[in-house]
C-alpha positions as CSV (number, residue, x, y, z in Angstrom):
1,X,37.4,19.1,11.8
2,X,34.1,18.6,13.9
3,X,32.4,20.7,11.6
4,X,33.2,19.1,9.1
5,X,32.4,15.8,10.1
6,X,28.9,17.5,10.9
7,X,28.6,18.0,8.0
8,X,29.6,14.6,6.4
9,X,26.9,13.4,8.7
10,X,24.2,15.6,7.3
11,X,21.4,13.8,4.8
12,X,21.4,15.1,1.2
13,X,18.9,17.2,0.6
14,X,16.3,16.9,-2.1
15,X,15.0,20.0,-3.8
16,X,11.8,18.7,-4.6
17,X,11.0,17.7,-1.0
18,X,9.6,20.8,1.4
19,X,9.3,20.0,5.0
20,X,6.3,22.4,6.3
21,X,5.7,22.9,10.0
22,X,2.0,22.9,11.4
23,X,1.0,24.6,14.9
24,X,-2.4,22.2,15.5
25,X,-3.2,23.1,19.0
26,X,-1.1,21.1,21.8
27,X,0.6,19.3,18.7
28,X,3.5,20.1,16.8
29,X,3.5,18.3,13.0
30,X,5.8,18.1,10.7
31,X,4.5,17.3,6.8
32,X,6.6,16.0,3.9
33,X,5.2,17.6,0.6
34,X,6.7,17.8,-3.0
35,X,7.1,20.6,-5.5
36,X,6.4,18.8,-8.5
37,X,2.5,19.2,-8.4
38,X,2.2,16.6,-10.9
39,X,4.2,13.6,-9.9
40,X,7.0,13.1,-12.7
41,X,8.7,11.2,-10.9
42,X,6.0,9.0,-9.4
43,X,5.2,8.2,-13.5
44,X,9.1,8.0,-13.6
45,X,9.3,5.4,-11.2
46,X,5.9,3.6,-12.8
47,X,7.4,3.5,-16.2
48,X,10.8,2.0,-15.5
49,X,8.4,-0.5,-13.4
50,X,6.6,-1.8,-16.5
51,X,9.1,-4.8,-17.3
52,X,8.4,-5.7,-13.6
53,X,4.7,-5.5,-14.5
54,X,5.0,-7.4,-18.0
55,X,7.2,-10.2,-16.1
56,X,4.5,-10.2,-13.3
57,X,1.3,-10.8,-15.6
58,X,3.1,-13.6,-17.7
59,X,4.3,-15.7,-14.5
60,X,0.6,-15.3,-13.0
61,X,-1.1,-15.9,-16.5
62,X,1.3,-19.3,-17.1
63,X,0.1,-20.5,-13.4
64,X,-3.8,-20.7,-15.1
65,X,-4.5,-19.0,-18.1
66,X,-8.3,-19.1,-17.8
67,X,-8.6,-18.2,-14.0
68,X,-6.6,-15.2,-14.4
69,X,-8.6,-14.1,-17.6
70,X,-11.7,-14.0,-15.4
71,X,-10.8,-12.4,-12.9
72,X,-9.7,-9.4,-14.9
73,X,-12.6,-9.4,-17.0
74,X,-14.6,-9.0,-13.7
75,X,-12.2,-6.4,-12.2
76,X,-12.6,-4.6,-15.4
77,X,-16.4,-4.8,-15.5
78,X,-16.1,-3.7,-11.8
79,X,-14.9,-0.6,-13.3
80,X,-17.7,0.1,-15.4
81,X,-20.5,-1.4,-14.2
82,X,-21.6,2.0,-12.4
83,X,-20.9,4.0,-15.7
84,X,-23.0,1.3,-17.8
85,X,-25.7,1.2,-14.8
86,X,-25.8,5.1,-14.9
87,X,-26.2,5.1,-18.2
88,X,-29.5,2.8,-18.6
89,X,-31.4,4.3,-16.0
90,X,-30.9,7.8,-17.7
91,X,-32.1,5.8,-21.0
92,X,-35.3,4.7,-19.2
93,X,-35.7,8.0,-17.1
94,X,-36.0,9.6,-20.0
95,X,-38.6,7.5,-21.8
96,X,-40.8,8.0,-18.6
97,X,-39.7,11.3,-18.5
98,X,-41.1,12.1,-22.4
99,X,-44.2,9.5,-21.5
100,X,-45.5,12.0,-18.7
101,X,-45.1,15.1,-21.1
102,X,-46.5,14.0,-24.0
103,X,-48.9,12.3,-22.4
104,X,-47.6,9.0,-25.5
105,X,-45.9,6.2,-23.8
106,X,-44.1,3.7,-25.5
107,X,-44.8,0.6,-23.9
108,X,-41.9,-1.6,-25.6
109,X,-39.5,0.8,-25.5
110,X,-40.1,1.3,-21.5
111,X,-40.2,-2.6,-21.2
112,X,-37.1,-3.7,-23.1
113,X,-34.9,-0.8,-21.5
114,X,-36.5,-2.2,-17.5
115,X,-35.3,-5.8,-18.8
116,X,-31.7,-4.3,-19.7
117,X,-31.7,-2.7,-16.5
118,X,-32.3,-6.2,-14.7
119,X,-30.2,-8.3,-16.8
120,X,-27.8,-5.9,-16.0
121,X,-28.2,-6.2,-12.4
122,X,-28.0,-9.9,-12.8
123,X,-25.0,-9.6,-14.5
124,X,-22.9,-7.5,-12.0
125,X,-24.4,-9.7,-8.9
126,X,-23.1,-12.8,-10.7
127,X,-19.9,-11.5,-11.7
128,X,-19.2,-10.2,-8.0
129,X,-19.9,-13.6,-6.9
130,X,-18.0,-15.3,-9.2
131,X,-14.9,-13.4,-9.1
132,X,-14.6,-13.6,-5.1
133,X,-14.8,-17.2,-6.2
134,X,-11.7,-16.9,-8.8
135,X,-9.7,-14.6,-6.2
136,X,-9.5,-17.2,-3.7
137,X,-8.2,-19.7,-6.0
138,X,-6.3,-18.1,-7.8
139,X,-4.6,-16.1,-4.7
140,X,-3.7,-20.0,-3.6
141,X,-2.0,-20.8,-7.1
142,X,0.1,-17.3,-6.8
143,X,0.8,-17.6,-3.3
144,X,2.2,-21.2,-3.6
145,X,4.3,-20.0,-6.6
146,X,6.0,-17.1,-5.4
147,X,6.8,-19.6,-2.3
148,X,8.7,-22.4,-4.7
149,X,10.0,-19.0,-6.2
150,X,11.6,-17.6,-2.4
151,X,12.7,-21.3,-2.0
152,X,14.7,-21.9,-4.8
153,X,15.8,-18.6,-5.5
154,X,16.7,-19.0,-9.0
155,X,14.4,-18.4,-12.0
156,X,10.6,-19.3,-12.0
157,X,11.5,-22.2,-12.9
158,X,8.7,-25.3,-12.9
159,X,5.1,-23.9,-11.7
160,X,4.2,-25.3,-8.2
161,X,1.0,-27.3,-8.6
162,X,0.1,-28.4,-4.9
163,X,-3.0,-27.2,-4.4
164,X,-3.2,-27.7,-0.9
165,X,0.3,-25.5,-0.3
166,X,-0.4,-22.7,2.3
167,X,-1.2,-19.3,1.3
168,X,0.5,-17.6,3.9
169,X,3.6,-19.4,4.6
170,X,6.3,-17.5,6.8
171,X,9.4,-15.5,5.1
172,X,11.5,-18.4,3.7
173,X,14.8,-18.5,3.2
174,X,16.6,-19.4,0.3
175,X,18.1,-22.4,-0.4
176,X,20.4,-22.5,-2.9
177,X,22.2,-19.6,-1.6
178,X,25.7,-20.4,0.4
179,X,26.4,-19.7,3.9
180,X,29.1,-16.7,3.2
181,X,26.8,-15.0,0.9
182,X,23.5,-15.6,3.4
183,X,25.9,-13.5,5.7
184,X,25.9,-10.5,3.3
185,X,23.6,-7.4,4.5
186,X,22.6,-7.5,0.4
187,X,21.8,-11.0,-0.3
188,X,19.0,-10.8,2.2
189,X,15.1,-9.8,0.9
190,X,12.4,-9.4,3.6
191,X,9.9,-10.4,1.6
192,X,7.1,-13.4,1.3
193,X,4.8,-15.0,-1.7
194,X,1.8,-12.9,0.6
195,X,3.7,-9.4,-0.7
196,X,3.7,-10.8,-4.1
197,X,0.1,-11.4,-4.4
198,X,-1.0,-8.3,-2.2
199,X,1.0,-6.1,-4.5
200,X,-0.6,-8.0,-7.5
201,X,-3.9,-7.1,-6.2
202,X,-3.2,-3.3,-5.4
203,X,-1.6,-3.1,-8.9
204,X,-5.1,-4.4,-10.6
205,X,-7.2,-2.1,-8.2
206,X,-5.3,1.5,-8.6
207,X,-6.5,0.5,-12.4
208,X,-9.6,-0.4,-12.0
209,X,-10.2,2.8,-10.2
210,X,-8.5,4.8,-13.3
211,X,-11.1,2.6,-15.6
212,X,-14.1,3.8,-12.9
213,X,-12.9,7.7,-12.8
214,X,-12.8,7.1,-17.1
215,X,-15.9,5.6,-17.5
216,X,-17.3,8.1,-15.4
217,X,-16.0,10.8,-17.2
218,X,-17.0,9.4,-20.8
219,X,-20.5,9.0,-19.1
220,X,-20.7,12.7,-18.2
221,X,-19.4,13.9,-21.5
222,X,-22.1,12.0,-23.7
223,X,-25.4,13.2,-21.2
224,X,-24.2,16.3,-21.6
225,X,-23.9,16.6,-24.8
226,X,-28.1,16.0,-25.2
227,X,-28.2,17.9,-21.3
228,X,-26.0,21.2,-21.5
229,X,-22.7,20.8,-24.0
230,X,-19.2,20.7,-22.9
231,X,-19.8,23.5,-20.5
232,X,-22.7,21.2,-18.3
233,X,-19.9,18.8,-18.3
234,X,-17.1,21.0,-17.2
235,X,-19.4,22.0,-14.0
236,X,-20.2,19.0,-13.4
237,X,-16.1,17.5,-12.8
238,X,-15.0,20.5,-11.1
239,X,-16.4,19.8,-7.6
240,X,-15.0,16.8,-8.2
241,X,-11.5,17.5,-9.4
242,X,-10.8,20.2,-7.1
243,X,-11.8,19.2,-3.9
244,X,-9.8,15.8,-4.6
245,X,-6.5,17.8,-5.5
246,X,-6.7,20.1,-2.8
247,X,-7.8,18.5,-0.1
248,X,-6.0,18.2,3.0
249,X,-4.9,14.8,4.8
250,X,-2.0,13.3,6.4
251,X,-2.7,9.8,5.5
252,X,-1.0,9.9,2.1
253,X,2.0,12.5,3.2
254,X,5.1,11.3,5.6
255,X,4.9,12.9,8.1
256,X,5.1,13.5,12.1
257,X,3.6,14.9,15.4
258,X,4.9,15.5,18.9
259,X,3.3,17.4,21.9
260,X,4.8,21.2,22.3
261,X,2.9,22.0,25.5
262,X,4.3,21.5,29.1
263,X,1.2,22.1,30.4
264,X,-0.4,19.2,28.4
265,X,2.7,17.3,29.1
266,X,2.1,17.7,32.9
267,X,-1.8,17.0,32.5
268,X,-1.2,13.7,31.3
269,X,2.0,12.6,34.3
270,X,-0.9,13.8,36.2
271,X,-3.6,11.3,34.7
272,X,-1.0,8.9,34.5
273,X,-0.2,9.4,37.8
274,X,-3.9,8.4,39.1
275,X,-4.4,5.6,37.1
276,X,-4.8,2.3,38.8
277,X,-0.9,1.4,38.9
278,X,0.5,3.8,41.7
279,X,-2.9,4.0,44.1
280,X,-0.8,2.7,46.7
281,X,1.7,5.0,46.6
282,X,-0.9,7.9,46.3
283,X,-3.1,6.5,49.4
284,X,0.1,5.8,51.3
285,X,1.3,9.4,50.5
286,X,-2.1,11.3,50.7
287,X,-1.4,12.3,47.8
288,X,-5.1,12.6,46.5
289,X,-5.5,16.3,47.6
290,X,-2.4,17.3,45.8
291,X,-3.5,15.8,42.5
292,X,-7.0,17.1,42.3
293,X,-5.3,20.9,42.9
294,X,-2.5,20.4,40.3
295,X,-4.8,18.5,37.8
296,X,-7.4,21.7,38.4
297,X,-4.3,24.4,38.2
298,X,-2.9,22.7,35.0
299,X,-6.6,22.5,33.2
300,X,-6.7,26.2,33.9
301,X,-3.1,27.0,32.5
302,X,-4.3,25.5,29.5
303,X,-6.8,27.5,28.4
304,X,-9.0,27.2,25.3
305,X,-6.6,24.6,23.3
306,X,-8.1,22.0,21.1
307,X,-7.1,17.7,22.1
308,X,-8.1,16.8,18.7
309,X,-6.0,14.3,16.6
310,X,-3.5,15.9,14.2
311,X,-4.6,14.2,11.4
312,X,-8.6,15.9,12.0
313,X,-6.8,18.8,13.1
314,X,-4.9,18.7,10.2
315,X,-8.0,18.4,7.6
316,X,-10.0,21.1,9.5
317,X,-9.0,24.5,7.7
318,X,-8.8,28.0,9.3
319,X,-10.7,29.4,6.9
320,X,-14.4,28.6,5.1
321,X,-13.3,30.0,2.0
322,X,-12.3,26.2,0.6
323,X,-15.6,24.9,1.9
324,X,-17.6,27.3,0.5
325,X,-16.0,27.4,-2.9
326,X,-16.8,23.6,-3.1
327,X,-20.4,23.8,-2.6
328,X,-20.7,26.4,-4.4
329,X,-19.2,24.6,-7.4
330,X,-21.5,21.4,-6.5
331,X,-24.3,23.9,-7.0
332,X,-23.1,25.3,-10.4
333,X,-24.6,22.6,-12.7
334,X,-28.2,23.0,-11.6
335,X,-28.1,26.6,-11.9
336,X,-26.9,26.5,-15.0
337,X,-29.8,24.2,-16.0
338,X,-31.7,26.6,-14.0
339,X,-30.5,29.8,-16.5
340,X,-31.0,27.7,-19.4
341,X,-33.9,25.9,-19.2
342,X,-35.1,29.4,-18.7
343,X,-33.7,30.6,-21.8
344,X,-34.4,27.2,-23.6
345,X,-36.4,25.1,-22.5
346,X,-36.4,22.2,-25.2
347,X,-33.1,21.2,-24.4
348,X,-32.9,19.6,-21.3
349,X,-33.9,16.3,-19.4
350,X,-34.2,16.3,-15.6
351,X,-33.5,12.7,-15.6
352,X,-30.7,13.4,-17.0
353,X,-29.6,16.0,-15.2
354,X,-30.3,13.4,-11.9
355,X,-28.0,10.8,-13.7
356,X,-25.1,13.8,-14.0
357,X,-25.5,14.6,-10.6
358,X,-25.2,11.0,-9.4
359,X,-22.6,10.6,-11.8
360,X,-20.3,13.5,-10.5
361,X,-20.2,12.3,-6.7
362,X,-19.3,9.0,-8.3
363,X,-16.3,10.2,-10.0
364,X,-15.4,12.2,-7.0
365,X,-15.0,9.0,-5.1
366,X,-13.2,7.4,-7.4
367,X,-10.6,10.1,-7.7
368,X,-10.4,10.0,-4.3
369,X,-9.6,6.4,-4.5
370,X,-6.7,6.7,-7.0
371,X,-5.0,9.8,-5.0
372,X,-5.8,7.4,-1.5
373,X,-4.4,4.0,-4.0
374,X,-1.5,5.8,-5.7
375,X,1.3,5.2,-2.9
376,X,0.3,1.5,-2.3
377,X,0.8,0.9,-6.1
378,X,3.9,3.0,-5.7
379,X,5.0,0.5,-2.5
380,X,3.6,-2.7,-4.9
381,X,6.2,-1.5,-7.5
382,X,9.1,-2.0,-4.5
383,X,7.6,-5.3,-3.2
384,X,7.5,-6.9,-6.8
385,X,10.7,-6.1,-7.5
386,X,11.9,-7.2,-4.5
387,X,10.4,-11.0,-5.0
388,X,11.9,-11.0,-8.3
389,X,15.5,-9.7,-7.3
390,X,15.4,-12.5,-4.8
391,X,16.7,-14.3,-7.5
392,X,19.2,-12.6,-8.8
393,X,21.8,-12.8,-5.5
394,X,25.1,-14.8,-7.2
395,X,26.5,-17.4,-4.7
396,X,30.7,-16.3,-3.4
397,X,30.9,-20.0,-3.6
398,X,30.9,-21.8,-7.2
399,X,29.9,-25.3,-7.1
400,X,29.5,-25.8,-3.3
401,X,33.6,-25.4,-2.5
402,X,35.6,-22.5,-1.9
403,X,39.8,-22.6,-1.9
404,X,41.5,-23.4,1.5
405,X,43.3,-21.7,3.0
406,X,41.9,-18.4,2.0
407,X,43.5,-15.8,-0.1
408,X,44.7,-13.7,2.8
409,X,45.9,-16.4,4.6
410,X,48.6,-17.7,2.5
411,X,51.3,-16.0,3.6
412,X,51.2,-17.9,7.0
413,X,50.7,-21.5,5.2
414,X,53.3,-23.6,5.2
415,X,52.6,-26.0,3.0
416,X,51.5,-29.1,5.5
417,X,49.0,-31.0,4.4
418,X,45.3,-31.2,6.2
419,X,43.8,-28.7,8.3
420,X,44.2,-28.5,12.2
421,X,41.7,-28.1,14.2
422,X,40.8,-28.2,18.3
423,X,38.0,-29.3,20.5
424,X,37.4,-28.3,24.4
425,X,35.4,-29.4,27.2
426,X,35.4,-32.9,25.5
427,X,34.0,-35.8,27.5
428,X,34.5,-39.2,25.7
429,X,35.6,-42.7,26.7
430,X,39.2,-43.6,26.2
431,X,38.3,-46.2,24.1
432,X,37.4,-43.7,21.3
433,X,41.2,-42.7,21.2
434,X,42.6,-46.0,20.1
435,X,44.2,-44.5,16.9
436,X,46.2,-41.8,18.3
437,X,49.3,-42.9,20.5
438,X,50.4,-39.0,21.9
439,X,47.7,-39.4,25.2
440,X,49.5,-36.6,26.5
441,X,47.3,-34.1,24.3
442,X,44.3,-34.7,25.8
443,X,45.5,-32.7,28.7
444,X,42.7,-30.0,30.3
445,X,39.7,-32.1,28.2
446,X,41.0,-30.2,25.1
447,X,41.3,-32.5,21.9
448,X,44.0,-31.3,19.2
449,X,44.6,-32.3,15.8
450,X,47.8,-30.9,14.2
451,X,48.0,-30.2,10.0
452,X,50.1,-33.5,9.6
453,X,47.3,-35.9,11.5
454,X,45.7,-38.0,8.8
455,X,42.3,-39.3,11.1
456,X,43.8,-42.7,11.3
C-alpha cells in the first residue's frame, strides 16, 4: 500500500522534458531542456493563442484608432530602419567607392544618395521621439481599460475614457462576482490592467525583432547577389545562426543550483560566523584564534575549485572547439572575397562587403533577441488570457438570491417560518428590548431569536 501511494504521489512525466545534471565547481545545477529541437509545441501553444491576439488588437484599436496605428507603424519602422540605413550607406559607399577607381565622380548621384541618408536619419530620430510620445499615452488609455475590464468582470463593455485614471492601479477585485463564488480557488485571477499592457508590449516587440532578423536577412541576400551570390550570403548568416542556437545560458532554461561541497559549506558558517553579528560572542569566547586556523585549514581543503556563478559557469565551455568554430566562421566571408577577388576581380565591392559584415553582427543580435524574447511572449500569451478569462467566472448565485435553507439542509427543516439566529457578548440598554416580553433570554449577554420571532 505505501508503495503505491508513492507512487500516486509521483508527477507525470513528460517525454519531451530531459532533466540534465551539471558538476560547475562547488555548485551542483540542475537544467530543464526539451527534445523537440524546434519548438512545436511553443508554435502549438502560439497558434491556439491567435484568437487571444485578434481579441487583444481590436479592444486596444477601439480604445483610439489613430494612436494605436502610430505606434505600430513606428514599432515596425523600428524594425527596419537598420536594414533600410544599411542599405543606403552601401548605395553611397559604392558611388565613392567607383569615384576613387575610375577616377569619374558623379557629383549628383553622390549628393542625392548623402541627402537620403540624412532624411533618413531625420526620419528615424523623429519617429523614436514620437512614438515614446504615443506609448505613454496610449499605455494610459490601455491601462485604464483593462482596469474597468478587472472591475466589472463581464465583457469589455463601454471603453473607460478618464484620462486621468491611474496606470498602475493595485489587483482589483471583481465586483459583480458573489461572495460564494469569490470563495472558489477558480474564480480568482492574479492579474492587473499593468499585465495586460506589459504583455501587449512584449507581444509587439518579439515581432518586431522577427521583422529586424527579416529585414536583415533580405538585406544580405540582395548585396550578395552584386558581392558573392547565394554562397557570400550563406557565410555571412552562419556565424550568426549557429552561435545563437547553440549557445549556452541558463537564463532562458528552468532550472536550479545548490552547493555540493562541505568544505565550501563550512567556509562560509565560518565567514558568517565573523561577520559583525556574533563579535561578542567571538571576543567573549577568544574565539579569534580558532577561526583564522579553521578558515586557513578549510581554504586549503578546498583546493583549486572555481566560486564563479553557475550561470558564467554554466556558459563557459570545457572545450575551445565551439569558440573556435565560431570565429572561424566569422572569418569565412572575407576569405571567400579574399579567393575570389583573386580569381575575379570585377565582381566585388569592399563597401559592400563592409555593409555585409555590419549587417551579419546585426542579425546576430537580433536572433539573439528573439531566442532571449521568446518565453516572455510565451508568458504574455498566459497573462492575456488570463485578463480576458477574468470574465468568464459565472456567479453560484442568479440574480443576487440563493434558496434558503440550502439543499442539504432540508431534511432538518421543519417548516417554521423565519430564520433563527443568536448574538453573544451583547451590551445594549434595556430600553432597546421593548418589543420582546420573554426577558429571561437575555441570560449570559447572549441575544436569541427563535424561527417563529417575527422582529416585532
Amino acid at each position: 500500500m505505501a508503495n503505491s501511494l508513492s507512487d500516486d504521489k509521483k508527477p507525470p512525466v513528460n517525454p519531451d522534458i530531459v532533466i540534465e545534471d551539471y558538476r560547475l565547481g562547488f555548485w551542483n545545477v540542475k537544467v530543464g531542456t526539451t527534445r523537440n529541437f524546434f519548438y512545436g509545441r511553443h508554435l502549438e501553444e502560439i497558434k491556439a493563442a491567435y484568437p487571444l491576439f485578434r481579441r487583444l488588437f481590436q479592444d486596444v484599436y477601439s480604445l483610439s484608432p489613430r494612436l494605436f496605428m502610430f505606434f505600430l507603424l513606428c514599432r515596425i519602422w523600428s524594425g527596419v530602419e537598420d536594414a533600410i540605413l544599411m542599405h543606403l550607406s552601401s548605395s553611397l559607399l559604392r558611388m565613392v567607392e567607383f569615384g576613387i577607381l575610375t577616377g569619374k565622380v558623379d557629383t549628383f548621384s553622390i549628393l542625392w544618395a548623402t541627402m537620403q541618408r540624412l532624411l533618413c536619419s531625420v526620419l528615424v530620430a523623429y519617429l523614436a521621439w514620437h512614438g515614446d510620445v504615443t506609448l505613454s499615452t496610449l499605455q494610459s488609455k490601455v491601462t485604464c481599460h483593462f482596469d474597468v475590464h478587472l472591475i466589472k468582470g463581464d465583457s469589455m463593455g463601454p471603453i473607460c475614457s478618464l484620462s486621468r485614471c491611474l496606470p498602475s492601479m493595485p489587483r482589483l477585485a471583481r465586483l459583480r462576482i458573489d461572495l460564494p463564488t469569490s470563495q472558489e480557488a477558480g474564480s480568482t485571477q492574479e492579474v492587473n490592467s499593468t499585465e495586460a499592457w506589459e504583455a501587449l508590449e512584449q507581444i509587439i516587440d518579439f515581432l518586431t525583432d522577427v521583422l529586424t532578423a527579416s529585414s536583415q536577412m533580405v538585406l544580405i541576400a540582395n548585396l550578395s547577389r552584386m558581392t558573392g551570390g547565394p554562397v557570400f550570403a550563406f557565410l555571412c548568416v552562419c556565424k550568426p545562426i549557429i552561435s545563437t542556437i547553440f549557445s549556452r545560458r541558463l537564463w532562458n532554461k528552468a532550472c536550479f543550483a545548490y552547493v555540493d561541497n562541505d568544505n565550501h559549506r563550512r567556509l562560509k558558517a565560518l565567514e558568517a560566523l565573523s561577520s559583525g553579528g556574533y563579535r561578542q560572542d567571538i571576543i567573549g569566547g577568544n574565539l579569534s584564534g580558532w577561526i583564522v586556523n579553521e578558515y586557513e585549514k578549510t581554504y586549503k581543503n578546498i583546493g583549486d575549485f572555481v566560486d564563479d556563478h553557475p550561470f558564467t559557469s554554466f556558459s563557459r565551455r570545457q572545450s575551445p572547439a565551439f569558440d573556435v568554430l565560431t570565429k572561424v566562421l566569422g572569418d569565412l566571408p572575407m576569405t571567400y572575397c579574399a579567393i575570389s577577388v583573386i580569381l575575379n576581380p570585377t565582381e566585388f565591392s569592399v563597401a559592400s562587403i563592409a555593409i555585409l559584415q555590419q549587417s551579419s553582427i546585426t542579425l546576430r543580435y537580433s536572433l539573439e533577441a528573439i531566442f532571449r524574447s521568446s518565453e516572455k511572449f510565451r508568458r504574455s500569451i498566459s497573462a492575456i488570457r488570463k485578463v480576458y478569462s477574468a470574465s468568464e467566472v459565472l456567479n453560484t448565485m442568479q440574480n443576487g438570491n440563493l434558496p434558503y435553507p440550502r439543499l442539504d439542509e432540508k431534511a432538518e427543516w421543519n417548516g417554521q417560518k423565519g430564520m433563527s439566529f443568536q448574538l453573544k457578548s451583547v451590551i445594549l440598554p434595556s430600553t432597546l428590548f421593548f418589543w420582546t416580553k420573554k426577558r429571561h433570554q437575555l441570560k449570559g449577554s447572549i441575544l436569541r431569536l427563535p424561527w417563529e420571532s417575527k422582529g416585532r
